[in-house]
C-alpha positions as a Markdown table, in Angstrom:
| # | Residue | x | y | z |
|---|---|---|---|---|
| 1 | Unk | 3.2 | -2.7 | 4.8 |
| 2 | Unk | 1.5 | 0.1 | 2.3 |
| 3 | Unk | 0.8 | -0.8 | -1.1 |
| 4 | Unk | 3.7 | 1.2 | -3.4 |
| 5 | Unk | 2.0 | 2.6 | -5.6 |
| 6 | Unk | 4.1 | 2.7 | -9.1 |
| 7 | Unk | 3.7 | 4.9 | -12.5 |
| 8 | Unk | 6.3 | 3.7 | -15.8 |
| 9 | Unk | 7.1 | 6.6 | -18.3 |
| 10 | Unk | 8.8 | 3.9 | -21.2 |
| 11 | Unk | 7.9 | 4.3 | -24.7 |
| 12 | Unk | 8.6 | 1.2 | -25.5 |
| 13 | Unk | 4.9 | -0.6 | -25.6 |
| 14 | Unk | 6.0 | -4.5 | -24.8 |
| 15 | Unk | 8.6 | -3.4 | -22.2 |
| 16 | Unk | 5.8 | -1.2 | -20.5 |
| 17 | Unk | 3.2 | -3.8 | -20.9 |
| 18 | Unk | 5.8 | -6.1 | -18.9 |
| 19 | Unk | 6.7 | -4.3 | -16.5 |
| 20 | Unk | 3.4 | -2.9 | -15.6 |
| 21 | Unk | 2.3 | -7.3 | -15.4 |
| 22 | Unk | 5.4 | -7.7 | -13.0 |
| 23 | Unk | 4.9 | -4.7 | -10.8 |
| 24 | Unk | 0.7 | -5.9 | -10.0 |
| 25 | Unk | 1.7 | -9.6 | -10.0 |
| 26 | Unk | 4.3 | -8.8 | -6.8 |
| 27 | Unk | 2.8 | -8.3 | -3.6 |
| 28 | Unk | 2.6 | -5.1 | -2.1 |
| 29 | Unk | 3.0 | -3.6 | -5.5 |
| 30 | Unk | 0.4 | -1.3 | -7.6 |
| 31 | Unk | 0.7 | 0.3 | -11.2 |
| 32 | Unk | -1.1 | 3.1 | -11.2 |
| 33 | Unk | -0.4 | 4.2 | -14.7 |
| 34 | Unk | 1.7 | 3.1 | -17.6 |
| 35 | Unk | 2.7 | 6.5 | -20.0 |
| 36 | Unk | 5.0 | 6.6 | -23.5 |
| 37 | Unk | 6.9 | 9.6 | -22.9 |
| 38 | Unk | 6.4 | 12.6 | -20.3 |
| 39 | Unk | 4.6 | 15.0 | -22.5 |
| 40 | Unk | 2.1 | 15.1 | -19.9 |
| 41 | Unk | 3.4 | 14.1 | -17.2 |
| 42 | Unk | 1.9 | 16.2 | -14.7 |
| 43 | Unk | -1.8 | 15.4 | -15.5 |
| 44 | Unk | -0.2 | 12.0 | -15.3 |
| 45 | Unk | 1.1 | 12.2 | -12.1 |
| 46 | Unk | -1.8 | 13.9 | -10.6 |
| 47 | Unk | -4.3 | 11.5 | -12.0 |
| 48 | Unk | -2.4 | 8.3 | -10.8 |
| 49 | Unk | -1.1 | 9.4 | -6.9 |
| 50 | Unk | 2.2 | 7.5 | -6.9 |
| 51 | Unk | 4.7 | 7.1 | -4.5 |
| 52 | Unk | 7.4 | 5.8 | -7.3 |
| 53 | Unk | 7.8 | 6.8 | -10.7 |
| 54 | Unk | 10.0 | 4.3 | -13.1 |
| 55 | Unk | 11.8 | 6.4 | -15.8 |
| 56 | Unk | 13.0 | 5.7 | -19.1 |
| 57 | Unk | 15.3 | 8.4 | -19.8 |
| 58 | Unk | 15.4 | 8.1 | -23.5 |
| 59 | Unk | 12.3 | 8.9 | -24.8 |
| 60 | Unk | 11.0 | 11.1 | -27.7 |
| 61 | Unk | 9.2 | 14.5 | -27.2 |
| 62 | Unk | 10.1 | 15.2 | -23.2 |
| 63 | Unk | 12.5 | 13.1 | -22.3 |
| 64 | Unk | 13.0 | 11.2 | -19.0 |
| 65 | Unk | 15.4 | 13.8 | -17.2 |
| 66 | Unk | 13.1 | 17.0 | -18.1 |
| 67 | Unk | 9.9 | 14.3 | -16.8 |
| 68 | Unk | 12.1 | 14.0 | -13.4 |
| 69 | Unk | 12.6 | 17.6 | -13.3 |
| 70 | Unk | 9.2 | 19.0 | -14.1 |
| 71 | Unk | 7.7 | 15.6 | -11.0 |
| 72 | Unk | 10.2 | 17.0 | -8.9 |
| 73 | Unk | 9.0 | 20.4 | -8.9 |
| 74 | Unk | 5.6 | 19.5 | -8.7 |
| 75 | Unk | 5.7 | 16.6 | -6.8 |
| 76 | Unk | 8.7 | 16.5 | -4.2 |
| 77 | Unk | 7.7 | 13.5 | -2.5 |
| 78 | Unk | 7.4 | 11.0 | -5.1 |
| 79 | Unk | 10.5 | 9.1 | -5.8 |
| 80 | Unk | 12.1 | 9.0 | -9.4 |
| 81 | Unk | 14.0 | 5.6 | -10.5 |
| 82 | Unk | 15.9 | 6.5 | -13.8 |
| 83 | Unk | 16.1 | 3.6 | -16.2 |
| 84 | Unk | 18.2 | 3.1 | -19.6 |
| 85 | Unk | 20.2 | 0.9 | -21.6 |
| 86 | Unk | 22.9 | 2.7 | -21.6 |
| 87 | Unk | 25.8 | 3.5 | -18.8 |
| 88 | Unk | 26.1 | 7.0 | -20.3 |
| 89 | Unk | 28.1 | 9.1 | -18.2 |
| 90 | Unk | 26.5 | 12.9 | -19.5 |
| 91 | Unk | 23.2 | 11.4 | -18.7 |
| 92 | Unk | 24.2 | 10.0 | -15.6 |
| 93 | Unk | 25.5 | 12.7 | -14.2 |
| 94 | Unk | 22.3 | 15.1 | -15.2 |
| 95 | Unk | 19.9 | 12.7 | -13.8 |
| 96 | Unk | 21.9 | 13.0 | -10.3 |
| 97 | Unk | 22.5 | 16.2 | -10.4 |
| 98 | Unk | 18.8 | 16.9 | -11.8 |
| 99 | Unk | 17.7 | 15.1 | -8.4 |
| 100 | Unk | 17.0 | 11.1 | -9.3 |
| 101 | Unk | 16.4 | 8.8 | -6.4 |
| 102 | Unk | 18.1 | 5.9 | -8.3 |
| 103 | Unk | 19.9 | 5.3 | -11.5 |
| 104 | Unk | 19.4 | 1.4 | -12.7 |
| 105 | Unk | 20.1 | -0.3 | -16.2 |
| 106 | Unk | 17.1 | -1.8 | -17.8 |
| 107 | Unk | 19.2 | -4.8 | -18.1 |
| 108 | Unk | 18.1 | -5.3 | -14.3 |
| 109 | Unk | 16.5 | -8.9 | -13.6 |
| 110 | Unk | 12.8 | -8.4 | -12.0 |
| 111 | Unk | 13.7 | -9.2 | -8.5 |
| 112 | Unk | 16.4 | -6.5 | -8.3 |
| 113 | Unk | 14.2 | -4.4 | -9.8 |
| 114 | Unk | 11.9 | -4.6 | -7.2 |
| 115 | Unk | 14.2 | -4.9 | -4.9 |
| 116 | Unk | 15.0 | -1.0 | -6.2 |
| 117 | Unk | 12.0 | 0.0 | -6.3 |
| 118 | Unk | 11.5 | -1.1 | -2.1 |
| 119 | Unk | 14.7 | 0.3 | -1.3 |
| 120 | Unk | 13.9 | 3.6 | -3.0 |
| 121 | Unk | 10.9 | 4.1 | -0.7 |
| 122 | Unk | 12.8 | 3.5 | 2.5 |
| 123 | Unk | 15.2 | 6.6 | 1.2 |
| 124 | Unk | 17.9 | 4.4 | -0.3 |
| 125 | Unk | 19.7 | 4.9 | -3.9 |
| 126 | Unk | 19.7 | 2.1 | -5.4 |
| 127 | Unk | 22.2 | 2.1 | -8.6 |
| 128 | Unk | 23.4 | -1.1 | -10.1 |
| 129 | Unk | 27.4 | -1.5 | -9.9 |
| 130 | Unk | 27.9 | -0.9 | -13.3 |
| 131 | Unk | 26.4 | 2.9 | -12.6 |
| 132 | Unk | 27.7 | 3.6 | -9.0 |
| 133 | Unk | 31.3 | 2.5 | -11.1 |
| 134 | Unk | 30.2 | 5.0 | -13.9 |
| 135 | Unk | 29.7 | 7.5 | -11.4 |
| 136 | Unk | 32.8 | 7.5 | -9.8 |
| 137 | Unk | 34.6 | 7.7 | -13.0 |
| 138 | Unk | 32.7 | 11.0 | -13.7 |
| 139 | Unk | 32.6 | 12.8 | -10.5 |
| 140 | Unk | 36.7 | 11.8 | -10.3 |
| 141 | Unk | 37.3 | 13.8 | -13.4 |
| 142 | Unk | 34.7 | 16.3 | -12.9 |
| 143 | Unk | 36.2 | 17.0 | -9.7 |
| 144 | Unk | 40.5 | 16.2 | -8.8 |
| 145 | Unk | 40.2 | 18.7 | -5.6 |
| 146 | Unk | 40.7 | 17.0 | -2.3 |
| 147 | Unk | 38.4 | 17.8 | 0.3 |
| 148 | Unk | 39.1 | 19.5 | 3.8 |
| 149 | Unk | 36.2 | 18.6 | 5.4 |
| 150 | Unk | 34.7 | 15.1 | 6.7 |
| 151 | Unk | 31.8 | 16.9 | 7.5 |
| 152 | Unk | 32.3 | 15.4 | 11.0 |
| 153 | Unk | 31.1 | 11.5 | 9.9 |
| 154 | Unk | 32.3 | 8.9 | 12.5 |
| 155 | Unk | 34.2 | 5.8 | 10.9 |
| 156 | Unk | 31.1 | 3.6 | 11.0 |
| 157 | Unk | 29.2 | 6.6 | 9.1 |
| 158 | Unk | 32.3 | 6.7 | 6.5 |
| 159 | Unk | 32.6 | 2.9 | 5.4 |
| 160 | Unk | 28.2 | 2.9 | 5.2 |
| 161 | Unk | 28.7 | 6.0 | 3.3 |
| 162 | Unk | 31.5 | 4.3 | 0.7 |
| 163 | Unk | 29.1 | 1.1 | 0.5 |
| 164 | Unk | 26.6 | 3.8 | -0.9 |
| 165 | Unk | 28.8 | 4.5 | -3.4 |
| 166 | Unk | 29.8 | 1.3 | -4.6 |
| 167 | Unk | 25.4 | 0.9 | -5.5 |
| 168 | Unk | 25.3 | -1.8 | -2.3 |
| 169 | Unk | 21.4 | -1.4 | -1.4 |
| 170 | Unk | 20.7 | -1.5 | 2.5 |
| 171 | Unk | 20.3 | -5.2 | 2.9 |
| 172 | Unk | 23.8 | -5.7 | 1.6 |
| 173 | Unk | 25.2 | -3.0 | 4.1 |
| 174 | Unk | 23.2 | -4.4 | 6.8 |
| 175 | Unk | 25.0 | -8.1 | 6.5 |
| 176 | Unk | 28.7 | -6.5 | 5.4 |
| 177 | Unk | 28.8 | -4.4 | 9.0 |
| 178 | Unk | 26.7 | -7.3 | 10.8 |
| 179 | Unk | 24.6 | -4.7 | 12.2 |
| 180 | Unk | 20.2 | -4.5 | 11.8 |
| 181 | Unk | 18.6 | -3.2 | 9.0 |
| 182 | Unk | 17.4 | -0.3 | 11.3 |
| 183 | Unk | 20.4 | 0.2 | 12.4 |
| 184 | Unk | 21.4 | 1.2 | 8.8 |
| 185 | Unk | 19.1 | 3.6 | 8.5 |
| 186 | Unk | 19.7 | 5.2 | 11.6 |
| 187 | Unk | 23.0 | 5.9 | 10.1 |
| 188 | Unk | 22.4 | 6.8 | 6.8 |
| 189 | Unk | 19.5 | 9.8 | 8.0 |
| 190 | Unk | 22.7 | 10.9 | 10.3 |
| 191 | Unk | 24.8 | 11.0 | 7.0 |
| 192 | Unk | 22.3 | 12.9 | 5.0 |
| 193 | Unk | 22.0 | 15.6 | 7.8 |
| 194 | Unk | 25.6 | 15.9 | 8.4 |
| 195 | Unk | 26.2 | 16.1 | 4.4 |
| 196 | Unk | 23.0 | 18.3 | 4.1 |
| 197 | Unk | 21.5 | 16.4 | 1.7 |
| 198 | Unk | 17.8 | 14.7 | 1.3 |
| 199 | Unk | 18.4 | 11.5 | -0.7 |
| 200 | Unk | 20.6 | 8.8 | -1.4 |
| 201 | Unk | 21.8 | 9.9 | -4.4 |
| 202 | Unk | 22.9 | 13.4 | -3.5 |
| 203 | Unk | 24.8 | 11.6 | -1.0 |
| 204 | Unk | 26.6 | 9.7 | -3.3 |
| 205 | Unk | 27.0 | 12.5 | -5.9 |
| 206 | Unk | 28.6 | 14.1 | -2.9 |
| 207 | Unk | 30.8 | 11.6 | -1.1 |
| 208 | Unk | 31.9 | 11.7 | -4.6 |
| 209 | Unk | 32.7 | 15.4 | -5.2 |
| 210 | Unk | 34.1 | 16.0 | -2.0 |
| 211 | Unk | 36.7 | 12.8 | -2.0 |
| 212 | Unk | 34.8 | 11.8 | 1.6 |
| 213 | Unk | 35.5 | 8.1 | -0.3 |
């Protein structure tokens, strides 16, 4: 397996310093770069390839959401992982919306986080329950219209596509169906053509919106 390469956006100089140690002391991880806020963010980017960016959202200046936007644009390939203490729904929803890859609380132990940070480069979206609960609170009363369209997803392709929702990460959905890991993500690359979407998150966001769960 590749070296992930990772970049942290966090303004918060012990929580970077940490989490720029964990990523290089785990195998198979890099950090390429370790920013306070997204003010430049594209010289940033550019100067440190990376294939995952970890975002605070709150910071001062450019916050995390306009960083995501502005790496998006410039960068469509590298993968944003939205971090923050808060389960704020507004800000949820924007970072979705805005095109995140994940959505985790910084609360997250080290493991998991790298456990996101994996599944986030195999195409997942990884959100811990607390978000993926958050986020069906908000799309439910952002949106009360039913659906008429299943968009043609087979049964199998349904329940993987509510386990999405819920924030279960691949591994989980793998075990839960008793079916391989590749198996998984055979289904899940059906699911985001039939939904016409490109990442795991847009596929939750809408499942969601479209009452397919």
């Amino acid at each position: 397996m590749e070296t992930i390469r990772v970049a942290v956006f966090d303004d918060n100089k012990p929580r970077r310093d940490l989490l720029q140690m964990l990523i290089d002391s785990t195998e198979g991880f890099s950090c390429v770069g370790a920013f306070e806020d997204c003010s430049n963010v594209i010289k940033n980017i550019s100067s440190n390839i990376s294939d995952v960016v970890l975002m605070d959202i709150d910071m001062p200046k450019v916050n995390g959401i306009d960083g995501m936007i502005l790496i998006k644009k410039e960068f469509p390939k590298v993968k944003v992982l939205m971090q923050t203490v808060f389960e704020d729904e507004e800000k949820i929803f924007r970072a979705i919306v805005a095109g995140a890859d994940g959505y985790i609380l910084k609360k997250t132990p080290p493991s998991k986080l790298m456990d996101a940070i994996t599944e986030v480069m195999e195409g997942g979206a990884p959100m811990t329950p607390a978000v993926a609960r958050q986020v069906l609170l908000l799309f439910n009363n952002k949106h009360s219209k039913v659906s008429k369209n299943n968009f043609d997803l087979t049964k199998r392709e349904q329940e993987i596509l509510a386990m999405l929702v819920k924030g279960d990460s691949y591994k989980m959905i793998a075990n839960e169906c008793n079916i391989s890991y590749a198996t998984v993500n055979s289904h899940i690359s059906h699911i985001y053509t039939k939904l016409h979407v490109n990442s795991g998150t847009e596929a939750v966001a809408k499942a969601v919106k479209e009452k397919l769960v």
